[in-house]
C-alpha positions as a Markdown table, in Angstrom:
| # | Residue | x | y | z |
|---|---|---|---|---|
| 1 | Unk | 0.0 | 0.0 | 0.0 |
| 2 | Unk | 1.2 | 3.8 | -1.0 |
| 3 | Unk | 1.4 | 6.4 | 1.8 |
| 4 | Unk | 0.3 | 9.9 | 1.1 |
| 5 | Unk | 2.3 | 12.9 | 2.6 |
| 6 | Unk | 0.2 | 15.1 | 3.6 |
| 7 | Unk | 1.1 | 18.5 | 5.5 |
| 8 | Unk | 4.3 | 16.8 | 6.4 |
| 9 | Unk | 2.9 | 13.7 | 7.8 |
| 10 | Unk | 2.7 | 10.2 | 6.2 |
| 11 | Unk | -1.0 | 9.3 | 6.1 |
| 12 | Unk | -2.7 | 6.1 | 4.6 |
| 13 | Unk | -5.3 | 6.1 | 1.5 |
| 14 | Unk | -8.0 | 5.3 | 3.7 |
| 15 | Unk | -7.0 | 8.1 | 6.1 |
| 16 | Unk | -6.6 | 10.3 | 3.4 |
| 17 | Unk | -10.2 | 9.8 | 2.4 |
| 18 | Unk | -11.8 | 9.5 | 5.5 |
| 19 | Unk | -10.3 | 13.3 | 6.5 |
| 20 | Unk | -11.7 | 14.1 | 3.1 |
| 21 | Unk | -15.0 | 13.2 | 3.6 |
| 22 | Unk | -14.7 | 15.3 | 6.8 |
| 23 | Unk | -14.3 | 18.2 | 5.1 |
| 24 | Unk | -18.1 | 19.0 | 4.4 |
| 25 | Unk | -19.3 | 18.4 | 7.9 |
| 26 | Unk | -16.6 | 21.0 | 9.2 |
| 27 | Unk | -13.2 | 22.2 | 8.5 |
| 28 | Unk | -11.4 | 21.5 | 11.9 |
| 29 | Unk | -12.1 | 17.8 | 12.0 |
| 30 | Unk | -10.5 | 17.9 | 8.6 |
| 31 | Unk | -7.5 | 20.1 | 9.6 |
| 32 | Unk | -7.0 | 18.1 | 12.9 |
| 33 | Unk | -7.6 | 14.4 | 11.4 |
| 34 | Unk | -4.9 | 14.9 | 8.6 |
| 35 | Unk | -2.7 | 15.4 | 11.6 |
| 36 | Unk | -1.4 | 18.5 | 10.8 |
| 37 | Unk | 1.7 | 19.7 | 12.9 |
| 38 | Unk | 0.6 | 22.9 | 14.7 |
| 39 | Unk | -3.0 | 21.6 | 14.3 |
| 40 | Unk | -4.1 | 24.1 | 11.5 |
| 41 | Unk | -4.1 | 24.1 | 7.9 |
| 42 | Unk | -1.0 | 23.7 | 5.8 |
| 43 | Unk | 0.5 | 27.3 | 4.8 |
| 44 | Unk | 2.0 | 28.9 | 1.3 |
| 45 | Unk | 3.8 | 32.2 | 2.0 |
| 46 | Unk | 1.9 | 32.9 | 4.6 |
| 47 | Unk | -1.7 | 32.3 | 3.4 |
| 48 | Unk | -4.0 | 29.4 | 4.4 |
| 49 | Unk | -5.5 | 26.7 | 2.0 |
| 50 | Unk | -8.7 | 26.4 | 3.2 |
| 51 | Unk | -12.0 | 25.3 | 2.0 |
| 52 | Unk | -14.8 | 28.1 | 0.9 |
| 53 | Unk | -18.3 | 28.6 | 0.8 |
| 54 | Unk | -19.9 | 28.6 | -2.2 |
| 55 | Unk | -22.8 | 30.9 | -0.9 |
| 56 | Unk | -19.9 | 33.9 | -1.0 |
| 57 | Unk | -17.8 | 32.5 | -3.9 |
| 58 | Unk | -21.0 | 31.9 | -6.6 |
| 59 | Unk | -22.2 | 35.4 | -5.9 |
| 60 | Unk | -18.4 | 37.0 | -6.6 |
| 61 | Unk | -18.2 | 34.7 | -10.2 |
| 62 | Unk | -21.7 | 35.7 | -11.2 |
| 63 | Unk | -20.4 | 39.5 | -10.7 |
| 64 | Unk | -17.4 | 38.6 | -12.8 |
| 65 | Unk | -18.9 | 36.8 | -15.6 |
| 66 | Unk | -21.8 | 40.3 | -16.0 |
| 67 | Unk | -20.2 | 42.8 | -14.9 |
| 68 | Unk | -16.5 | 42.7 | -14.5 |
| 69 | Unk | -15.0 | 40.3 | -17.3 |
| 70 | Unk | -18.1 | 41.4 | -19.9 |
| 71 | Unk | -17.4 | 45.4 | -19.4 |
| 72 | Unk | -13.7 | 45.2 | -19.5 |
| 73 | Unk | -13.5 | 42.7 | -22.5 |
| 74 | Unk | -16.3 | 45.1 | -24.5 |
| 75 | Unk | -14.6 | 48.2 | -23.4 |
| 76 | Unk | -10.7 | 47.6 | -23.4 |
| 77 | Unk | -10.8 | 44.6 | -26.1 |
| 78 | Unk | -13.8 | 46.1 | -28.2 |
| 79 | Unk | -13.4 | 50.1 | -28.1 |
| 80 | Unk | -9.2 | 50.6 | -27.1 |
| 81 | Unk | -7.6 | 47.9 | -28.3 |
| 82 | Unk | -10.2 | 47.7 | -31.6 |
| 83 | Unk | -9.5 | 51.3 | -32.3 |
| 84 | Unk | -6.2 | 51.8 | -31.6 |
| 85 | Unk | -4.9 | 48.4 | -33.8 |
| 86 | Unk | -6.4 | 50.0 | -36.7 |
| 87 | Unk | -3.8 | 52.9 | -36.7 |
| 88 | Unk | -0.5 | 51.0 | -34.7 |
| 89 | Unk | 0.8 | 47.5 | -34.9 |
| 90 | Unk | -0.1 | 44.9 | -32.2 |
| 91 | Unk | 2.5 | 45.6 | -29.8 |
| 92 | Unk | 1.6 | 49.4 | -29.8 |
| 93 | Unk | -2.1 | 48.7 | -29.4 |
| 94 | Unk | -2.0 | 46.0 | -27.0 |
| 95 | Unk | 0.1 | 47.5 | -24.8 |
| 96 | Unk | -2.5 | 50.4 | -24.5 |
| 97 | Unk | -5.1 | 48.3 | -24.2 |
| 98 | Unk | -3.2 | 46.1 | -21.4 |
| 99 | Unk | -2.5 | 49.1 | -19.7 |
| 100 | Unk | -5.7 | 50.9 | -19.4 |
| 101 | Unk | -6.9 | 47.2 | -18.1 |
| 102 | Unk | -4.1 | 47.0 | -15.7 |
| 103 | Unk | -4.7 | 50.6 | -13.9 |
| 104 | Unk | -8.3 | 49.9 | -14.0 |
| 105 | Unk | -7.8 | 46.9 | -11.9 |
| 106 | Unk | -5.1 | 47.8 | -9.3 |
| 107 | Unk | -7.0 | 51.1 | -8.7 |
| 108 | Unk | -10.2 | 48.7 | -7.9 |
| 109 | Unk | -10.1 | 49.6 | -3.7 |
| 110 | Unk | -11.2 | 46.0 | -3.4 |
| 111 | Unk | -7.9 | 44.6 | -4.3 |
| 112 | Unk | -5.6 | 43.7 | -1.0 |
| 113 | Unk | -2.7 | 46.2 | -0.8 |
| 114 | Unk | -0.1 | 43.0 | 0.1 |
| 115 | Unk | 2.8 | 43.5 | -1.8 |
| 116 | Unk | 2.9 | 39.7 | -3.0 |
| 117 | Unk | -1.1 | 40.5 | -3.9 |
| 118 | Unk | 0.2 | 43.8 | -6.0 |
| 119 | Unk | 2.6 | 42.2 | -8.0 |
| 120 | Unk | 1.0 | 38.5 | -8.7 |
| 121 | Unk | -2.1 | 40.9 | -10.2 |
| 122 | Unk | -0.3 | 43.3 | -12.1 |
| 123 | Unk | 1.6 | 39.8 | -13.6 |
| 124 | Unk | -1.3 | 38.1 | -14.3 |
| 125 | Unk | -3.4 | 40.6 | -15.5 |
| 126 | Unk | -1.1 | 41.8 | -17.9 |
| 127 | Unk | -0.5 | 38.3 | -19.2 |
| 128 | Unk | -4.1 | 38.2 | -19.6 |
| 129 | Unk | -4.4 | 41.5 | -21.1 |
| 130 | Unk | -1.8 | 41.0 | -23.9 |
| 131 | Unk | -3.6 | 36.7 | -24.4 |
| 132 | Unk | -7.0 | 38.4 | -24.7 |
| 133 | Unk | -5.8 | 41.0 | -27.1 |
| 134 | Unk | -4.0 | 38.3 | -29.3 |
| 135 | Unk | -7.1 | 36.1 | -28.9 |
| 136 | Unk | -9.2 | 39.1 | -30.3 |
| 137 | Unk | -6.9 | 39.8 | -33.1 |
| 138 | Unk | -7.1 | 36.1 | -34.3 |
| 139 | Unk | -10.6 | 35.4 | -33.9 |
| 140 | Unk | -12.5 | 38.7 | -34.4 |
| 141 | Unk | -14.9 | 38.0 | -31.2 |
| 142 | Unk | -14.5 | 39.0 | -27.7 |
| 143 | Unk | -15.7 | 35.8 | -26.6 |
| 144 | Unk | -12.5 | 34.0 | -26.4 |
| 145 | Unk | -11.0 | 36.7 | -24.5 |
| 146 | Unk | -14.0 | 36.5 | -22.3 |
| 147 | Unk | -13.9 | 33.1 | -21.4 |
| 148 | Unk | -9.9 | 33.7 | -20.6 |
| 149 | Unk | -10.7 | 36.4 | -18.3 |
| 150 | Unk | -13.6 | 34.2 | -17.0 |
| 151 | Unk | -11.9 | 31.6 | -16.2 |
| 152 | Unk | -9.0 | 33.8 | -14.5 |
| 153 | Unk | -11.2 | 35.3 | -12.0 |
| 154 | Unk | -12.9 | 32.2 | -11.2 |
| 155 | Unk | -9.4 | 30.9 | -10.1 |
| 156 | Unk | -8.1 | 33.6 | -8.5 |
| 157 | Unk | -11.4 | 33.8 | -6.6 |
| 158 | Unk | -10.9 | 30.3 | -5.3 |
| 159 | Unk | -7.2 | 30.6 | -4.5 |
| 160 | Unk | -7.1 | 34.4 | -3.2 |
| 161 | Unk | -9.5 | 34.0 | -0.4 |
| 162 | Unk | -9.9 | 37.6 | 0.4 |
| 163 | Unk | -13.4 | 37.8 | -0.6 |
């Protein structure tokens, strides 16, 4: 039989699995049955993996997917980007278009001020920015980009935590 390391600890399949099936009737018997060493939940750079409630994190992704991801891809893909590739080359006009995107979201007062938080978003939006605006260019629709952004938010909803 394989052992799991879990949180530092050597755990068996069925342990593994029993914890797991912990974890919808409460997070601290799932915490404390993995065995965890200071009795909490395992740690990257400071932030906690936990577990969250799809009551606050549905609500957040329905907000992206109408309003956030639909406004910026029809504004910044649609109107700057659009406009401004029909008088500069790619690079000129996504770069505008990233940038606008970019300011717009680390101005967003809703965005932790943590350092690490500042400079994985201004990172990953821009790579998104600059994918979306190549994805525009090749396609001629904003859905592609859409989906992209979609599906960005709806991770870094689930792995941020903040909301």
């Amino acid at each position: 039989m394989v052992d799991i390391e879990f949180g530092g600890v050597q755990h068996e399949p069925e342990q593994v699995f029993q914890a797991l099936g912990a974890a919808g009737r409460g997070r601290p018997k799932l915490e404390h049955s993995l065995g965890f060493p200071d009795g909490g939940p395992p740690r990257a750079f400071g932030y906690e993996v936990r577990f969250f409630p799809l009551d606050r994190y549905l609500p957040a992704l329905a907000y992206d997917a109408g309003a956030n991801v639909l406004s910026a891809e029809c504004f910044f893909r649609g109107v700057v980007f659009n406009h401004a590739h029909r008088r500069w080359p790619f690079g000129g006009a996504a770069a505008l278009a990233t940038g606008a995107f970019l300011v717009r979201h680390l101005v967003d007062p809703a965005l932790p001020h943590a350092v690490e938080t500042i400079v994985g978003a201004t990172f990953y939006l821009t790579l998104l920015g600059v994918t979306s605006c190549a994805l525009f260019r090749r396609s001629g629709s904003l859905l592609p980009g859409a989906l992209a952004g979609l599906g960005f938010f709806a991770a870094y909803r689930a792995l941020a935590g903040w909301w």
